[in-house]
C-alpha positions as CSV (number, residue, x, y, z in Angstrom):
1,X,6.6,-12.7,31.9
2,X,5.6,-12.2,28.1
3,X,2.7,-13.9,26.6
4,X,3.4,-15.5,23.2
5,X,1.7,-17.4,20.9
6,X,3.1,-19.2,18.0
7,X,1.6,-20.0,14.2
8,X,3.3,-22.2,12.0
9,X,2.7,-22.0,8.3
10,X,3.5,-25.5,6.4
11,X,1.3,-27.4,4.2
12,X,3.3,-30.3,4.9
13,X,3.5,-29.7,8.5
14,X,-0.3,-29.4,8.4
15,X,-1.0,-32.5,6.5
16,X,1.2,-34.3,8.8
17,X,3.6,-35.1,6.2
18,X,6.1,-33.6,8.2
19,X,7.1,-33.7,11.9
20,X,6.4,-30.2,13.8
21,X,9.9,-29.3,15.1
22,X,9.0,-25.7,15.8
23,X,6.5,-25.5,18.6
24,X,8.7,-27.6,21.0
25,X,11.6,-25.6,19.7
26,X,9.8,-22.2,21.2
27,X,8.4,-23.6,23.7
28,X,11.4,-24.6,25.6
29,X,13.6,-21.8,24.6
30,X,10.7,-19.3,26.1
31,X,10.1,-21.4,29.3
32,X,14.6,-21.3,29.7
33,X,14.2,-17.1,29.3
34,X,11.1,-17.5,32.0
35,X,8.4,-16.4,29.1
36,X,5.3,-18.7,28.3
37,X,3.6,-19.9,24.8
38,X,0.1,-19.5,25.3
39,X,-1.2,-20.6,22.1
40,X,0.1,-22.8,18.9
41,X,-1.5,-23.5,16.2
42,X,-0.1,-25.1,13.0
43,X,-2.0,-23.7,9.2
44,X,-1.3,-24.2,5.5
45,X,-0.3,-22.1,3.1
46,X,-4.1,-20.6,3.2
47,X,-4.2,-16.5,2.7
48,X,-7.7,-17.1,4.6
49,X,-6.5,-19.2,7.4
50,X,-3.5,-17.5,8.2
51,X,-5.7,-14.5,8.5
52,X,-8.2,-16.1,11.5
53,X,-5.5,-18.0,12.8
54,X,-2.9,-14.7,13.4
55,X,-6.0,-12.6,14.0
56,X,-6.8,-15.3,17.1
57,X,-3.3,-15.6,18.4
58,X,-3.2,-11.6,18.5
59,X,-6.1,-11.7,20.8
60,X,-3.9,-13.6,23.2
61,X,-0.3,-12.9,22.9
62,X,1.5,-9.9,23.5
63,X,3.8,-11.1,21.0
64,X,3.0,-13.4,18.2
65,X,5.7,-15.1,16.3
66,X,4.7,-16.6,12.7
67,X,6.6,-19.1,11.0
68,X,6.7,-19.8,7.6
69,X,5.6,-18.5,4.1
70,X,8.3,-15.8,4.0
71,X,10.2,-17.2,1.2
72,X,9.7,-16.3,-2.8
73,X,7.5,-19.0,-4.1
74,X,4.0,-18.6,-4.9
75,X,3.2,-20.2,-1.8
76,X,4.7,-18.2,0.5
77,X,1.5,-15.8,1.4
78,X,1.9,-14.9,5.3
79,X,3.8,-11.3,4.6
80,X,1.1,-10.9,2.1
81,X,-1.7,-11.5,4.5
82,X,0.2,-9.3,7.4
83,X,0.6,-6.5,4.9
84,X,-3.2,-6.6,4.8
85,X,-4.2,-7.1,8.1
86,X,-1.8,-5.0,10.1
87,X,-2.3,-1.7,11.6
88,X,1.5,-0.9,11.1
89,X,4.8,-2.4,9.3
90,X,7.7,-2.4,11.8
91,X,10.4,-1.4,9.5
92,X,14.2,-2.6,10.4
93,X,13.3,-5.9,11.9
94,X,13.6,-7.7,8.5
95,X,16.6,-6.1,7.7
96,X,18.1,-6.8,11.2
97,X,16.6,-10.7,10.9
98,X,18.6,-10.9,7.8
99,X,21.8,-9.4,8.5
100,X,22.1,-12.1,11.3
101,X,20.8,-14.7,9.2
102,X,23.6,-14.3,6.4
103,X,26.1,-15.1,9.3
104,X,24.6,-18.5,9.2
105,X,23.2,-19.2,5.9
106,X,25.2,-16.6,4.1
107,X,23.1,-14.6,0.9
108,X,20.0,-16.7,1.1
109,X,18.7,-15.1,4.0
110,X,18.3,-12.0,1.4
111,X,15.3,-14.2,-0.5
112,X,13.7,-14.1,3.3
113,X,10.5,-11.8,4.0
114,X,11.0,-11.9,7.6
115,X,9.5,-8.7,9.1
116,X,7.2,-7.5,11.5
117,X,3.8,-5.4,12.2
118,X,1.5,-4.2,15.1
119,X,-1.9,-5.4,15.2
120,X,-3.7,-4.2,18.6
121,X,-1.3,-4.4,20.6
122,X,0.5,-7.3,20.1
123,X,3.8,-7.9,18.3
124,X,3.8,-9.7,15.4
125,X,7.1,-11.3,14.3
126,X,6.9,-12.9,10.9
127,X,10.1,-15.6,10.3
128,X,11.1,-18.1,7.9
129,X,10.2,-21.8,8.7
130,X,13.8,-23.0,9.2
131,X,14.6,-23.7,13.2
132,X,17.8,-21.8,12.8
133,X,15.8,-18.8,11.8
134,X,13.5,-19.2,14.3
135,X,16.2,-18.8,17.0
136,X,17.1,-15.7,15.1
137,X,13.7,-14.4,15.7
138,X,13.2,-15.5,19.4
139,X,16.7,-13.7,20.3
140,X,15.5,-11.1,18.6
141,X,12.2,-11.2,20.6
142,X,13.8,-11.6,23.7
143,X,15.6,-8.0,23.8
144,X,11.7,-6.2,23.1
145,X,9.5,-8.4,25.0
146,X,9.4,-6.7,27.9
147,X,9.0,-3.1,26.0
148,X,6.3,-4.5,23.9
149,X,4.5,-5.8,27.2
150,X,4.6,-2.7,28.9
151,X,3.6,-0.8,26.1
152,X,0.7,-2.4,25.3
153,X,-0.2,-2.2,28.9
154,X,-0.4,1.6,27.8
155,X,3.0,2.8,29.4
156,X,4.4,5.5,26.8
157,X,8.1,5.1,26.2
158,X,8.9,8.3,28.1
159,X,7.6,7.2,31.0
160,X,9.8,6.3,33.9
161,X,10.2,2.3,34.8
162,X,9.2,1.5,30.9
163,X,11.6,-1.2,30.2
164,X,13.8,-0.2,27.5
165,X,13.2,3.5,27.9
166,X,16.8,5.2,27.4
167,X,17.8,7.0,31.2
């Protein structure tokens, strides 16, 4: 079992302007693939509180999945804030999140920053707001997790029984 924690980015969603479709949407699709969300927590558009509240969910989750704030508008700060607070950039998943993404929404998904970075050891996945891109990310999620688990438990990826290690 991977440990997740979730942080949605919407002012609206925040203000209560708009109804928060996304945490129920993880939550159930983890608890069907037998994976748990230990935390949620729901922030603005607010460099400074995306910062504490991905910094917090990192503590907790092996693998944090941020929604949100990925688009081109001036308000869409999280890949801004994760270029600064990360220890690393994990190149490919962006391109990978939008490659599947254009099957559904077709070119738009090129004006997405979805990406993702290591900070500790925990996983950070960074997606657009939209539910259908959410799915993108947790499928995409699903085929690491257990890697990312047992590598932050400090298993290399050459060792035997590392899940996801090649033969």
């Amino acid at each position: 079992m991977v440990w997740f924690s979730l942080v949605v980015t919407s002012d609206r969603v925040y203000r209560g302007e708009r109804e928060d479709k996304l945490t129920p949407l993880v939550r159930e699709y983890l608890e069907r693939k037998g994976h748990v969300l230990i935390h949620s927590t729901i922030v603005p558009n607010d460099p400074g509180m995306i910062r504490r509240a991905v910094l917090d969910a990192a503590s907790r989750g092996d693998i944090v999945l941020v929604t949100g704030g990925t688009g081109p508008s001036k308000r869409d700060v999280t890949v801004d804030v994760l270029e600064r607070i990360a220890e690393r950039r994990l190149e490919g998943f962006g391109e990978a999140h939008r490659l599947k993404s254009m099957e559904k929404v077709g070119y738009k998904a090129l004006l997405s920053r979805a990406s993702a970075y290591q900070i500790g050891h925990s996983l950070i996945i960074v997606s657009p707001g939209a539910p259908g891109a959410v799915e993108v990310a947790l499928e995409m999620a699903m085929d690491v997790a257990e890697h990312v688990k047992a590598i932050a438990q400090g298993a290399s990826r050459w060792d035997k029984g590392c899940p996801g290690k090649d033969s």
